[in-house]
DRENMI-729304 format. One record per residue (C-alpha): residue in one letter; x, y, z. Coordinates in steps of 0.5 Angstrom, whole numbers, padded with zeros to 4 digits, always signed. Example, Ala and Ser with C-alpha at 12.3 -4.5 7.8 and 13.67 -1.06 7.14 Angstrom:
A+0025-0009+0016 S+0027-0002+0014 
***
This chain:
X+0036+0009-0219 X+0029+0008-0215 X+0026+0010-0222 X+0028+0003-0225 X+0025-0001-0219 X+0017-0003-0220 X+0012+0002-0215 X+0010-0005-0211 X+0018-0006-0210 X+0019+0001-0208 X+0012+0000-0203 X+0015-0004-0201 X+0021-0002-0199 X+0017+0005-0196 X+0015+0000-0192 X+0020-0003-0188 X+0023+0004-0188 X+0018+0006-0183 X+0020+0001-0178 X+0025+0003-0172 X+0032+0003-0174 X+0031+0001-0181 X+0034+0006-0186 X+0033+0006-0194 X+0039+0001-0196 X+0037-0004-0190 X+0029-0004-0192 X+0032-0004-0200 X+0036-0010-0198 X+0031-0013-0194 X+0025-0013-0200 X+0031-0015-0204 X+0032-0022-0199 X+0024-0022-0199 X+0024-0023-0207 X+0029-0029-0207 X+0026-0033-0203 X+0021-0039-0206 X+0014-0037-0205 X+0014-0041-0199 X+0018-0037-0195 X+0015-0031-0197 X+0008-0034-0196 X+0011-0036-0189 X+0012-0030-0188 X+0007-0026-0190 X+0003-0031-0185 X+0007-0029-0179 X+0006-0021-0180 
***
């Protein structure tokens, strides 16, 4: 499966593996979460990081 997602989807997804308590399905629904908001709320997002 992870061969059909985008590299920087899949960064991206490697990255919120790495936070406490986030295991793979959860960061792959999160990055998934991420891609559907408006730019604006990614933007916002991204700031707040």
């Amino acid at each position: 499966m992870m061969d059909a997602i985008p590299q920087a989807l899949q960064q991206l997804i490697a990255a919120f593996g790495r936070l406490p308590g986030i295991g793979r399905k959860t960061a792959t629904r999160l990055a998934f979460h991420i891609l559907k908001n408006t730019k604006e709320e990614s933007e916002e997002l991204a700031q707040a990081i």
